[in-house]
SEFIZA-3560 file (N, C-alpha, C; in Angstrom, 3 decimals):
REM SEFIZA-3560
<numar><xx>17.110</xx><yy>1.352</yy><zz>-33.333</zz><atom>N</atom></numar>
<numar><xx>16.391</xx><yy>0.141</yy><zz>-33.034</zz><atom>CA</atom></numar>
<numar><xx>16.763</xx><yy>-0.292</yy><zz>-31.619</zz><atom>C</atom></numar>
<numar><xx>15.726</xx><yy>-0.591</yy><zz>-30.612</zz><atom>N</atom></numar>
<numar><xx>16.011</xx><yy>-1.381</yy><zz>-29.937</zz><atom>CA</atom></numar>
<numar><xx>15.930</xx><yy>-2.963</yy><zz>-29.348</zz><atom>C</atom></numar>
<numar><xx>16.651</xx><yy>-3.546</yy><zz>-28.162</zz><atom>N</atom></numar>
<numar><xx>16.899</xx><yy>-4.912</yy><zz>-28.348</zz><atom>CA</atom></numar>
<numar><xx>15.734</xx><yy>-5.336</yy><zz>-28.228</zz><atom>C</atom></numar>
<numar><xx>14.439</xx><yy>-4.533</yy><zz>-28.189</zz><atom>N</atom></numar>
<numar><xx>12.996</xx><yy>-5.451</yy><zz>-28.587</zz><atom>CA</atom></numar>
<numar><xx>12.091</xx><yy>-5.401</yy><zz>-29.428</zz><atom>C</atom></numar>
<numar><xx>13.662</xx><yy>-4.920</yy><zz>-30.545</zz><atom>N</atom></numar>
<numar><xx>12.476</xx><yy>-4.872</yy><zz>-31.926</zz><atom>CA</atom></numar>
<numar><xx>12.987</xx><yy>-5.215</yy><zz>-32.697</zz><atom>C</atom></numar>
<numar><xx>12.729</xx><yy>-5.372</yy><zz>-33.733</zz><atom>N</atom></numar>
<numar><xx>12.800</xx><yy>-5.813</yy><zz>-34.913</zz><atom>CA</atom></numar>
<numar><xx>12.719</xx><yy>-4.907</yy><zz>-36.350</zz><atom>C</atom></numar>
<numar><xx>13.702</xx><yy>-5.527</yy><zz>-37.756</zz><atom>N</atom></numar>
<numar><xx>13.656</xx><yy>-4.206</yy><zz>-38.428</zz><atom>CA</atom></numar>
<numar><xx>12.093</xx><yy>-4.514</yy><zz>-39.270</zz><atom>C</atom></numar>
<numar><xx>11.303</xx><yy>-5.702</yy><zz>-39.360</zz><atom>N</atom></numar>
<numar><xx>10.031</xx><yy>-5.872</yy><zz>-39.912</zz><atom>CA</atom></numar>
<numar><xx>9.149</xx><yy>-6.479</yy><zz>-38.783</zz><atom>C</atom></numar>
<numar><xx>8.105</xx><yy>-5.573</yy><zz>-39.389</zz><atom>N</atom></numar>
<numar><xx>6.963</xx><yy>-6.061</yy><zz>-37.709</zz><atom>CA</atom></numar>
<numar><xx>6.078</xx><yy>-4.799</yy><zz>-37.665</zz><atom>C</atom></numar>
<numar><xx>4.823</xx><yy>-4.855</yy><zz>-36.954</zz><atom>N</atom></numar>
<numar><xx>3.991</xx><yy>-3.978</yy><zz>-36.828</zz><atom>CA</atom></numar>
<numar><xx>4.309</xx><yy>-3.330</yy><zz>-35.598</zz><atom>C</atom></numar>
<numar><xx>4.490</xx><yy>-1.724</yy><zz>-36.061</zz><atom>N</atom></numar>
<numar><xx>5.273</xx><yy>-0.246</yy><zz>-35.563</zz><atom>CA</atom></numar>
<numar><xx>4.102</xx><yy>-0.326</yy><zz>-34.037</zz><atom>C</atom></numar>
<numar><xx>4.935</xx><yy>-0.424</yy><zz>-32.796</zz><atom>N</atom></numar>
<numar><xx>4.531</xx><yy>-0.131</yy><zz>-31.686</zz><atom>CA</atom></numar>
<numar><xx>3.723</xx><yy>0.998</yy><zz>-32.015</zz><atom>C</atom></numar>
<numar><xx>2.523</xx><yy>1.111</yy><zz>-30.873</zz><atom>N</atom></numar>
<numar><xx>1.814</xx><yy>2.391</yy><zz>-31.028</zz><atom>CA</atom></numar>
<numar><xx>2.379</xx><yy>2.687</yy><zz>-29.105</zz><atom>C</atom></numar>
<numar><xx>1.849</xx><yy>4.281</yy><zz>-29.270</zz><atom>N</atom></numar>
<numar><xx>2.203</xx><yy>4.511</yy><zz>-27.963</zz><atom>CA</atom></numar>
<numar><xx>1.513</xx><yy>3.872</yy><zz>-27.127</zz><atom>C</atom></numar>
<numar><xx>1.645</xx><yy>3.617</yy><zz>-25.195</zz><atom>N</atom></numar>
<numar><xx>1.137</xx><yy>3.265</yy><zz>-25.036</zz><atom>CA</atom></numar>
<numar><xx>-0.563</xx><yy>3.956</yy><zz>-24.216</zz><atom>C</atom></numar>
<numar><xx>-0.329</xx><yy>4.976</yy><zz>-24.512</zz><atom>N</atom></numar>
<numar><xx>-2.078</xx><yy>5.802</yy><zz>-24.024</zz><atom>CA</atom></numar>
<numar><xx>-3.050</xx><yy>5.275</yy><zz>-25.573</zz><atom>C</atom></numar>
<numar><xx>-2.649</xx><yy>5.275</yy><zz>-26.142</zz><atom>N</atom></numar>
<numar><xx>-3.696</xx><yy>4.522</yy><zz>-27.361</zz><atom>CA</atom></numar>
<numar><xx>-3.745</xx><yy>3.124</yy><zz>-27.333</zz><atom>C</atom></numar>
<numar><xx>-3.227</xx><yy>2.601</yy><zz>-27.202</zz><atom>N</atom></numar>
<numar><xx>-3.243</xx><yy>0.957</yy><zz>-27.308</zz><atom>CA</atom></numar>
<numar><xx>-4.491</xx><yy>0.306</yy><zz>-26.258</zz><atom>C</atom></numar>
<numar><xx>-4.663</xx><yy>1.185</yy><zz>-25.108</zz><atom>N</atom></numar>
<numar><xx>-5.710</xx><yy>0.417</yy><zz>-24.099</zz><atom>CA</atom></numar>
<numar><xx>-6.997</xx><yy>1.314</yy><zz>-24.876</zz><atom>C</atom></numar>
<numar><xx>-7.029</xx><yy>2.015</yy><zz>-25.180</zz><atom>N</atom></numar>
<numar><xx>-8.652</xx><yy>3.005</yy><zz>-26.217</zz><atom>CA</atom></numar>
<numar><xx>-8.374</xx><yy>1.897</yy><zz>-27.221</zz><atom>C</atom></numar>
<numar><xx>-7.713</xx><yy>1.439</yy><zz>-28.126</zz><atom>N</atom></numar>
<numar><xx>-7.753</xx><yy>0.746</yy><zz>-29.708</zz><atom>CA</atom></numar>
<numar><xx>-7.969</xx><yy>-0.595</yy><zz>-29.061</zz><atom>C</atom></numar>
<numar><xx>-7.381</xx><yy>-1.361</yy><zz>-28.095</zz><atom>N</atom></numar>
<numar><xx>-7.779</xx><yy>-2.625</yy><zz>-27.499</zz><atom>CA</atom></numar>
<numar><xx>-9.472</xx><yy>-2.488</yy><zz>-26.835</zz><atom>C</atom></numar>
<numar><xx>-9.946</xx><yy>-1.975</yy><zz>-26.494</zz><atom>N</atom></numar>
<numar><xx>-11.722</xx><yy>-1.466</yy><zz>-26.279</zz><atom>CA</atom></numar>
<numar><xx>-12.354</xx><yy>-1.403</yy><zz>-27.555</zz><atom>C</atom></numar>
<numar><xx>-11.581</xx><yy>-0.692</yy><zz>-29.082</zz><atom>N</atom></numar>
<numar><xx>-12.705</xx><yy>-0.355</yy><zz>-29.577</zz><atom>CA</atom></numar>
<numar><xx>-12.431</xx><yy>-0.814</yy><zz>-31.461</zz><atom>C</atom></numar>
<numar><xx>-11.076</xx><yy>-1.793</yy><zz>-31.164</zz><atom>N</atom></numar>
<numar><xx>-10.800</xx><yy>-2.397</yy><zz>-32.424</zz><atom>CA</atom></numar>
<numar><xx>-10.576</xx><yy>-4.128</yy><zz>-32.746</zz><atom>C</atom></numar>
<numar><xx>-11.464</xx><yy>-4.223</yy><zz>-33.011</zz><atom>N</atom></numar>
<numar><xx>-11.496</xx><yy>-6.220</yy><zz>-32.753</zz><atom>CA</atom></numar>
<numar><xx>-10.313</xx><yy>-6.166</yy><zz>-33.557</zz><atom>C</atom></numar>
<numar><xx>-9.047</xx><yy>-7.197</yy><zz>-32.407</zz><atom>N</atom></numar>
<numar><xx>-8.037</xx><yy>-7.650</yy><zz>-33.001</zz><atom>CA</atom></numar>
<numar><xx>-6.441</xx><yy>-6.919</yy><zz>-32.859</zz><atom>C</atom></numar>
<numar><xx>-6.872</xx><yy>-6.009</yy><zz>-32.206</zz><atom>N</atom></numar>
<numar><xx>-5.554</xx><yy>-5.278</yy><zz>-31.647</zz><atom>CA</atom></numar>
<numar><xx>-4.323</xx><yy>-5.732</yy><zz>-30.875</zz><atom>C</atom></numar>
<numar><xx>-5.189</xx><yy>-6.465</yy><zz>-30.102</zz><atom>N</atom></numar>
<numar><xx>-4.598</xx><yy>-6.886</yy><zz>-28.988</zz><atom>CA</atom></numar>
<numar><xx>-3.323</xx><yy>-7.925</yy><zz>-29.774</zz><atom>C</atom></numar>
<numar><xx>-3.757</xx><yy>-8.784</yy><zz>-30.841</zz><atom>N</atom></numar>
<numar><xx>-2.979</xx><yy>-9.621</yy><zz>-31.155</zz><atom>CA</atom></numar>
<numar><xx>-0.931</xx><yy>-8.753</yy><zz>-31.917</zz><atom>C</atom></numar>
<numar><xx>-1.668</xx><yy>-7.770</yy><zz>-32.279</zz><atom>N</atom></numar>
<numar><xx>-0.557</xx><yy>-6.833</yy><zz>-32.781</zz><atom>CA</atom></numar>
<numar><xx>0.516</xx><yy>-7.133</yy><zz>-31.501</zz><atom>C</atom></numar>
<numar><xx>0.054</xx><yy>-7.385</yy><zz>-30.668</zz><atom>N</atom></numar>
<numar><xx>1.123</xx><yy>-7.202</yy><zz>-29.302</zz><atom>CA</atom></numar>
<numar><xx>1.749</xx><yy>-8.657</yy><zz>-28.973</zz><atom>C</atom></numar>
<numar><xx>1.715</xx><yy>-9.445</yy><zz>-29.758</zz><atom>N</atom></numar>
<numar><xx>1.856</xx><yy>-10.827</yy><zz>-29.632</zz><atom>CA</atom></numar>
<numar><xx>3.111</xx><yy>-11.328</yy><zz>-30.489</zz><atom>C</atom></numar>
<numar><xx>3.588</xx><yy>-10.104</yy><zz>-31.597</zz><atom>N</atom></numar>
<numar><xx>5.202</xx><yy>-10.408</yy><zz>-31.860</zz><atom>CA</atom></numar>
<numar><xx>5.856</xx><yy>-9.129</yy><zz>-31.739</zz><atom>C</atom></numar>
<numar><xx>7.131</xx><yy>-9.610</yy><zz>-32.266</zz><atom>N</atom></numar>
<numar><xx>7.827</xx><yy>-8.790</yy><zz>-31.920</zz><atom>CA</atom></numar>
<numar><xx>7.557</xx><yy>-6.959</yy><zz>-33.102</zz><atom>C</atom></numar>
<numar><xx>7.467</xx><yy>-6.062</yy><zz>-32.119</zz><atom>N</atom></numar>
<numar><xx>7.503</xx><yy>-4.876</yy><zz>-33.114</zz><atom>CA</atom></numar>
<numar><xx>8.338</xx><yy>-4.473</yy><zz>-33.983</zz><atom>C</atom></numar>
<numar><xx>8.444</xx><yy>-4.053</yy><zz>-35.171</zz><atom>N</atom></numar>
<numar><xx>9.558</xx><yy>-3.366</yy><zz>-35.813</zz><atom>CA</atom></numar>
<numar><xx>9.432</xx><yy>-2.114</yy><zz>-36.698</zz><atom>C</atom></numar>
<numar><xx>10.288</xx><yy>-1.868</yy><zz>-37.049</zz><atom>N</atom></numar>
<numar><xx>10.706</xx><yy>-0.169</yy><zz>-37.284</zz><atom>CA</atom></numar>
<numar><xx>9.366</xx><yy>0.177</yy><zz>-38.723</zz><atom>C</atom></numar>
<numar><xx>9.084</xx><yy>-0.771</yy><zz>-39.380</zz><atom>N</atom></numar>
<numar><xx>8.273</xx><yy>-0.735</yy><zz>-40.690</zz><atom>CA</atom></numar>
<numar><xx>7.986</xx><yy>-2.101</yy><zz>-41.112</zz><atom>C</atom></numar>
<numar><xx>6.569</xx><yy>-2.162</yy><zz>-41.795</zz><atom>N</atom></numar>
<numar><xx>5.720</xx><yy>-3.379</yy><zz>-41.474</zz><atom>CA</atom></numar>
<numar><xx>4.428</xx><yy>-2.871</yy><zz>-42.790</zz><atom>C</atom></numar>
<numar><xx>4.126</xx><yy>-3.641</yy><zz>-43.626</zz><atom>N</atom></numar>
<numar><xx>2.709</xx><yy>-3.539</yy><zz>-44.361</zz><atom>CA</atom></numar>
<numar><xx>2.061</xx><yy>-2.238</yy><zz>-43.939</zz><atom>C</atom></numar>
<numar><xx>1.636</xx><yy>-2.035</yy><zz>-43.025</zz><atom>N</atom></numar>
<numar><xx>0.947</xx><yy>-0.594</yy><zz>-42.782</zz><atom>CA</atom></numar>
<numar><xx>1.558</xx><yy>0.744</yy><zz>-43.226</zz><atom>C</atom></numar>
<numar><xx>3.141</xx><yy>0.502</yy><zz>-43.084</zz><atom>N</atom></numar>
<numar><xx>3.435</xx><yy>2.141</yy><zz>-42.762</zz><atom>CA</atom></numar>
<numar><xx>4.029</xx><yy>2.071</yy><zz>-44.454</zz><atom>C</atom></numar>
<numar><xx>4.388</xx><yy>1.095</yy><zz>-45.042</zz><atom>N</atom></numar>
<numar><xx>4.663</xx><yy>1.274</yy><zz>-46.783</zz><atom>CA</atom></numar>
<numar><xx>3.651</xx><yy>1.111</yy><zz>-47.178</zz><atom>C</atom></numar>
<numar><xx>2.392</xx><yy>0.766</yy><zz>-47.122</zz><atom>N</atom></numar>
<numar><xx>1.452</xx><yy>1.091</yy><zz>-48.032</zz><atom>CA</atom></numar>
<numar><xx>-0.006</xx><yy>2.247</yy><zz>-47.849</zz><atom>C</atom></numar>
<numar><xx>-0.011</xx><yy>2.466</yy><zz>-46.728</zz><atom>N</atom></numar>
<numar><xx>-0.249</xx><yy>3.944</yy><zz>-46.293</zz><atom>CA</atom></numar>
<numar><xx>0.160</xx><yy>5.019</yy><zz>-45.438</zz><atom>C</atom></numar>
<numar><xx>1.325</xx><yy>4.173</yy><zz>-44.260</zz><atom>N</atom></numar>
<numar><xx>1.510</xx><yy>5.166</yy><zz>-42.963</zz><atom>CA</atom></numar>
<numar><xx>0.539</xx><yy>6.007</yy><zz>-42.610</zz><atom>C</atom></numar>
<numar><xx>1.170</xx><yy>7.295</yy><zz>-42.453</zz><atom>N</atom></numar>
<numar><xx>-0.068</xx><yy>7.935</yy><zz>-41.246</zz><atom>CA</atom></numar>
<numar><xx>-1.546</xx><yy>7.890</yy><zz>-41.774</zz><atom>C</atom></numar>
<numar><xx>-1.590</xx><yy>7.824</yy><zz>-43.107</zz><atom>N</atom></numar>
<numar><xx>-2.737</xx><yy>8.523</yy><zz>-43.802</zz><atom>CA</atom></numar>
<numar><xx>-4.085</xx><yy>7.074</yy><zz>-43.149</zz><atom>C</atom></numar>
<numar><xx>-3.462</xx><yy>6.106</yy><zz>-42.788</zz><atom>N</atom></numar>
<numar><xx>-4.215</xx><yy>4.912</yy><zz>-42.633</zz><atom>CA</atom></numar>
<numar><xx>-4.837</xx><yy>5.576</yy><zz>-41.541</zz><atom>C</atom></numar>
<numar><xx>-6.099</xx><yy>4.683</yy><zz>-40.790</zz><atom>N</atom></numar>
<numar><xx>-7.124</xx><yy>4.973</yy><zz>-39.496</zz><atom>CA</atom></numar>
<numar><xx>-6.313</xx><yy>3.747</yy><zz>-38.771</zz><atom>C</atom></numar>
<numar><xx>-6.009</xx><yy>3.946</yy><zz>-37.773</zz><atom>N</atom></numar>
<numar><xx>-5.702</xx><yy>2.875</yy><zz>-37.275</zz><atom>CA</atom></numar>
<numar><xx>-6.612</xx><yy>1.064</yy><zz>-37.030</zz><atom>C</atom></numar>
<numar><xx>-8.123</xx><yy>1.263</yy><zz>-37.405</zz><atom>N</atom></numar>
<numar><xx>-8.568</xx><yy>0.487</yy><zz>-37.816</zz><atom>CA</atom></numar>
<numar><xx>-8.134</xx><yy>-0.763</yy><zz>-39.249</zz><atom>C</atom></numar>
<numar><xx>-7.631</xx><yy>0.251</yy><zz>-39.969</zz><atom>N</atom></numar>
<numar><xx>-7.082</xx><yy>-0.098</yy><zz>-40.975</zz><atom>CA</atom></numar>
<numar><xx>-5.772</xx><yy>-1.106</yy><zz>-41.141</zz><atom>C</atom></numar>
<numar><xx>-4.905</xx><yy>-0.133</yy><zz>-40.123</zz><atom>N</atom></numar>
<numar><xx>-3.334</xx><yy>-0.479</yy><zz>-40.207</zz><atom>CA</atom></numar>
<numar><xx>-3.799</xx><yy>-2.025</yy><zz>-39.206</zz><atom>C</atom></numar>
<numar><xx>-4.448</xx><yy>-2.348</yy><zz>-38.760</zz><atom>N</atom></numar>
<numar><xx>-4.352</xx><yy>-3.146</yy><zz>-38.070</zz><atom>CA</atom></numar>
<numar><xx>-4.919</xx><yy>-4.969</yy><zz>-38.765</zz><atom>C</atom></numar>
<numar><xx>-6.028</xx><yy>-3.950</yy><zz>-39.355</zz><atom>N</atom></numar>
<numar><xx>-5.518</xx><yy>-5.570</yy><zz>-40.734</zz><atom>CA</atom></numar>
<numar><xx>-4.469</xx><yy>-5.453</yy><zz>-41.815</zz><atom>C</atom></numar>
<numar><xx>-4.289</xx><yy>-4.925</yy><zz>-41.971</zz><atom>N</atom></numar>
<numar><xx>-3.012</xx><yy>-4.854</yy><zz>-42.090</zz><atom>CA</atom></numar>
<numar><xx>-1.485</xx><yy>-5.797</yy><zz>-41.609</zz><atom>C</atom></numar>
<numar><xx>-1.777</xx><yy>-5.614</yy><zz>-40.189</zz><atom>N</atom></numar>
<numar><xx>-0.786</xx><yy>-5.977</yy><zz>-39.533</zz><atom>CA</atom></numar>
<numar><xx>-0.875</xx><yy>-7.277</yy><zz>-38.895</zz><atom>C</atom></numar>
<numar><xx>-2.198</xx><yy>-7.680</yy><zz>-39.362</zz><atom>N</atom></numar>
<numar><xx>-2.913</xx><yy>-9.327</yy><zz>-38.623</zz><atom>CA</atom></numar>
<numar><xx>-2.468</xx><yy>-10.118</yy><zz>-39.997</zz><atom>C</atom></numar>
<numar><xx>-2.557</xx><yy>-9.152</yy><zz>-41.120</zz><atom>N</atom></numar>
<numar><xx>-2.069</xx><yy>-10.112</yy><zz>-42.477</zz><atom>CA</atom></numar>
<numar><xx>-1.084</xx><yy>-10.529</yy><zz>-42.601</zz><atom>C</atom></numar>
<numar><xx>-0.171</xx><yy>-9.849</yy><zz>-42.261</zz><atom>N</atom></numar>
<numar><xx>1.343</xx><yy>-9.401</yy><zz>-42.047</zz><atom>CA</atom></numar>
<numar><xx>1.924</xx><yy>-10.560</yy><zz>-41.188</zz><atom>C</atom></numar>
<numar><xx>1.384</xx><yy>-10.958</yy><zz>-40.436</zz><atom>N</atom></numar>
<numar><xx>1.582</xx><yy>-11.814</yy><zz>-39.164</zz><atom>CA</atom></numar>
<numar><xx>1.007</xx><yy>-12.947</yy><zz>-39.078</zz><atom>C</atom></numar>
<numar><xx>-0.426</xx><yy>-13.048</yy><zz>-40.043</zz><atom>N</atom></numar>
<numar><xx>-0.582</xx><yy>-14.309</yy><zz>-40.091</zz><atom>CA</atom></numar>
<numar><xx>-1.863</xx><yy>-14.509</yy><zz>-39.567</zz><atom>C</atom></numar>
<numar><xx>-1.889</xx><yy>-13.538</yy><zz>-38.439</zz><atom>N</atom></numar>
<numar><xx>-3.064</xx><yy>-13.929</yy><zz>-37.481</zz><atom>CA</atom></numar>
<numar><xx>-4.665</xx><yy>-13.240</yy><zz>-37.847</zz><atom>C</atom></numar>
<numar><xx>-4.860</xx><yy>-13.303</yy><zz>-39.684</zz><atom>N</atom></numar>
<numar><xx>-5.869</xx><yy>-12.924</yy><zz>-40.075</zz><atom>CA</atom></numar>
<numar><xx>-6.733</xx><yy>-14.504</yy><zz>-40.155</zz><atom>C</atom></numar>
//
């Protein structure tokens, strides 16, 4: 872990995807508005198998900002 994360929170994506998913996923952007952490709603109830469309309500629920 590092000192800008957190052990609950929605899992940083790299950053070459994040500016394509901020263009083409209403609501992404807000994922970037707390702090990230190691595992979060998305990755225990589907991880990879999710579309990242997915994980991302997911992660607005998670946070509040649905």
């Amino acid at each position: 872990m590092t000192k800008g994360m957190s052990l609950i929170g929605p899992r940083p994506e790299r950053p070459a995807f994040c500016a394509e998913f901020e263009k083409r996923i209403h609501g992404w952007h807000y994922r970037t508005m707390v702090t990230p952490g190691l595992s979060g709603l998305a990755q225990v109830t589907g991880g990879y198998d999710l579309l990242p469309k997915e994980k991302v309500v997911l992660d607005l629920w998670e946070i509040g900002a649905f």
